[in-house]
C-alpha positions in Angstrom: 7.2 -17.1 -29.7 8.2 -20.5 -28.5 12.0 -19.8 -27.9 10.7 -16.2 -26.0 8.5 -17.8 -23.7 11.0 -20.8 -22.8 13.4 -17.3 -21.9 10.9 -16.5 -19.5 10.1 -19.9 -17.8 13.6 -20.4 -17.3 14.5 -16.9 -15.8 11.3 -17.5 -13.8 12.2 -21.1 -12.4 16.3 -19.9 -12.4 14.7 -17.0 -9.7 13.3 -19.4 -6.9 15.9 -20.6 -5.1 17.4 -16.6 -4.7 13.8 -15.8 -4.1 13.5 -18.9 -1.0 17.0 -17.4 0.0 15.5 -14.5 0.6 12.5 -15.6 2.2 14.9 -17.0 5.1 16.8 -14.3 5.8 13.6 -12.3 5.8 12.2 -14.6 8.3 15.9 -14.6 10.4 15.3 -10.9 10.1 11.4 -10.8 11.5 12.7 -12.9 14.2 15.7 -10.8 15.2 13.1 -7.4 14.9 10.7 -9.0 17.5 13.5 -9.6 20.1 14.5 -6.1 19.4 11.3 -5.0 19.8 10.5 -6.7 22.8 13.8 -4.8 24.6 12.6 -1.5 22.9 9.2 -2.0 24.6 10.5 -2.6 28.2 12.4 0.5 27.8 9.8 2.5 26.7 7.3 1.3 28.9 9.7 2.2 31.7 10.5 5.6 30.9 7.4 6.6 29.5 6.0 7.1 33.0 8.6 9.1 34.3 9.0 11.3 31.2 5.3 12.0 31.4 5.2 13.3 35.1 8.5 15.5 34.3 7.3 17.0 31.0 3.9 17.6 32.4 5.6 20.0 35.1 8.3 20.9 32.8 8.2 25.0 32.4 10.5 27.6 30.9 11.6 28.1 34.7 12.3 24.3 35.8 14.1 23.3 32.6 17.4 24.0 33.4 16.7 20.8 35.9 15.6 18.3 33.6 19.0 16.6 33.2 18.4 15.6 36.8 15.3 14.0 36.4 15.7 12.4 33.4 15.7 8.4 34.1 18.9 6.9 34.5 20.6 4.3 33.2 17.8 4.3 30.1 20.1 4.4 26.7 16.6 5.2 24.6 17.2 7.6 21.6 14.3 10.3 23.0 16.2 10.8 26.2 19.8 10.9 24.9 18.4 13.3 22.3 17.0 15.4 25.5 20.5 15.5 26.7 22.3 16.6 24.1 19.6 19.5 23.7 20.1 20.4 27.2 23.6 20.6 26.6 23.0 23.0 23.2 20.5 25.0 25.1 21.5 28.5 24.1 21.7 27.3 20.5 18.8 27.5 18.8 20.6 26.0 15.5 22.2 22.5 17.0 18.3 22.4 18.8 16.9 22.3 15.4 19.8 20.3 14.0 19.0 18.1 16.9 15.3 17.5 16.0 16.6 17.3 12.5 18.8 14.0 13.8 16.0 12.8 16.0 13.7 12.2 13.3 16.4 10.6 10.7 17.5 7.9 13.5 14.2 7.2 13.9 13.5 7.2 10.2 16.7 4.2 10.3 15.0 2.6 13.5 11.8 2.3 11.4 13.6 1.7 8.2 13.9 -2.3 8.8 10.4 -2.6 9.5 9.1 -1.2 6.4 11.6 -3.0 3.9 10.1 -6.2 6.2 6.4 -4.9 5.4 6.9 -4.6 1.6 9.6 -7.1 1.0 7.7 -9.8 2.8 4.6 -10.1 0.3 6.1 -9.2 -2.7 8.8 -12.2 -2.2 5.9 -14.4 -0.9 4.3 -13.7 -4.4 7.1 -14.7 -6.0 7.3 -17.7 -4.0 3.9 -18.9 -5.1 3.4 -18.1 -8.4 6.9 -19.7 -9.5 6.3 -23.2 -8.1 2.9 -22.8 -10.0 4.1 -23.2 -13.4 6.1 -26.5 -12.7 3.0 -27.5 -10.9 0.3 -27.2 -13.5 3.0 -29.1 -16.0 2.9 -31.8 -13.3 -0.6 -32.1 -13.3 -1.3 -32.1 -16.9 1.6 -34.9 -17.2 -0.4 -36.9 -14.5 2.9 -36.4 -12.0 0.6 -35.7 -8.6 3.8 -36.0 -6.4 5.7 -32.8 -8.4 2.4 -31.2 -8.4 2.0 -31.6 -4.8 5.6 -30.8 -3.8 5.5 -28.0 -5.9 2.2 -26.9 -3.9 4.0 -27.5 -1.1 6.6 -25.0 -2.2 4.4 -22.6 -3.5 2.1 -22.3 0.3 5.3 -22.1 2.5 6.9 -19.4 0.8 3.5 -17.5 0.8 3.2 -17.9 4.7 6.6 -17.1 5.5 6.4 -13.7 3.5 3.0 -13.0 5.0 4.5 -13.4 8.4 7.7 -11.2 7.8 5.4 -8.4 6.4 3.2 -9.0 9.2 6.1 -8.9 12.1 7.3 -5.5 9.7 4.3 -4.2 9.9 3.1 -4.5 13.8 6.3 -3.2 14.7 6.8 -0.2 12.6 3.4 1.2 13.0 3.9 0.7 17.2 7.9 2.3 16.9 6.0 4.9 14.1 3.7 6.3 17.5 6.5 6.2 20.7 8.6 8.0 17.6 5.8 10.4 17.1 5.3 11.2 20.8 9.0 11.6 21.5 8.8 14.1 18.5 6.4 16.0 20.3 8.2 15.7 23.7 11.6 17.3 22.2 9.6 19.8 20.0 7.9 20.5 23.3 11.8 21.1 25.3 13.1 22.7 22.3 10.4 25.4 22.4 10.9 26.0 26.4 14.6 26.5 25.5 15.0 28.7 23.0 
C-alpha cells in the first residue's frame, strides 16, 4: 500500500511544474483575449448603431439596398456575413449555409473563452492541492519556510486560474449576446430575402 501511494505522490508532485506551465500561458492567454476584446467592443459598439437604424427600416422592398448602407470599413463577422448573403440572395441554400457558417465562427470566436472559463479553475485546483501535500510534510517536520513557500505556491496558482476563468468567463458570456443578436439580425435578412 506504501509503494502505491509513494506512485501517486510522485505523479502528483512530477504534475506541478506542467500544471504552473500552464497556468502561464493561460494567464498570457486571458491577457491577449482582453485586448482582443477590447478591439471587438469598439467595433461593435460602432456598428451597432448604424445596423440598428438600417435593420429597423429594412423591408422586403429596400433590401436590395442594404449593401449601401452597411458601415464601411467595419471588418466584423455579422456584417461580412450580411454581404456575402446579399450577394447569394436568390439562393435560399448558400443563405442557410451561410447562417450555418455564421454560427460555427462564432462558435470558434467563443471557443477560447470557454476553454479559459473551465481550464482556469480546474488548473488552479491543481495548483493548490499539489503544493499542499509537500506543505503539510513541512509542517509536521517543523520546516515552516517549505510550508510557507509551498503556501505560497499553492495561493498564486489558485488566483491566477481564478482570474483566467474569470477574464473566460466575462468575455464569452458578452461575445455569447452581440453573437446572439447578430443571429437574429441575419435570420431576420435571410427571411426578407428568400
Amino acid at each position: 500500500m506504501n509503494y502505491i501511494s509513494d506512485i501517486l505522490y510522485w505523479i502528483s508532485t512530477g504534475l506541478l511544474v506542467p500544471v504552473i506551465i500552464l497556468l502561464i500561458l493561460l494567464f498570457g492567454r486571458a491577457l491577449l483575449l482582453v485586448g482582443n476584446f477590447f478591439g471587438q467592443y469598439l467595433a461593435v459598439r460602432k456598428s451597432a448603431a448604424q445596423c440598428k437604424s438600417v435593420f429597423e427600416q429594412l423591408t422586403a422592398d429596400n433590401v436590395a439596398s442594404l449593401a449601401d448602407r452597411l458601415p464601411d470599413g467595419d471588418g466584423s463577422l455579422a456584417i461580412n456575413y450580411m454581404r456575402q448573403m446579399l450577394a447569394h440572395r436568390d439562393s435560399e441554400a448558400h443563405l442557410q449555409k451561410l447562417l450555418s457558417d455564421f454560427e460555427i465562427a462564432a462558435a470558434d470566436d467563443l471557443a477560447s473563452s470557454k476553454t479559459l472559463a473551465k481550464m482556469g479553475p480546474m488548473l488552479g485546483l491543481m495548483g493548490t492541492l499539489i503544493p499542499m501535500g509537500p506543505a503539510l510534510v513541512g509542517l509536521a517536520s517543523g520546516d515552516i519556510a517549505s510550508m510557507a513557500y509551498n503556501m505560497q505556491v499553492a495561493f498564486a496558482t489558485t488566483v491566477v486560474g481564478l482570474f483566467s476563468a474569470a477574464i473566460g468567463f466575462i468575455t464569452g458570456q458578452v461575445k455569447s449576446r452581440w453573437y446572439q443578436h447578430d443571429r437574429v439580425n441575419l435570420q431576420f435578412l435571410a427571411d426578407l430575402l428568400c
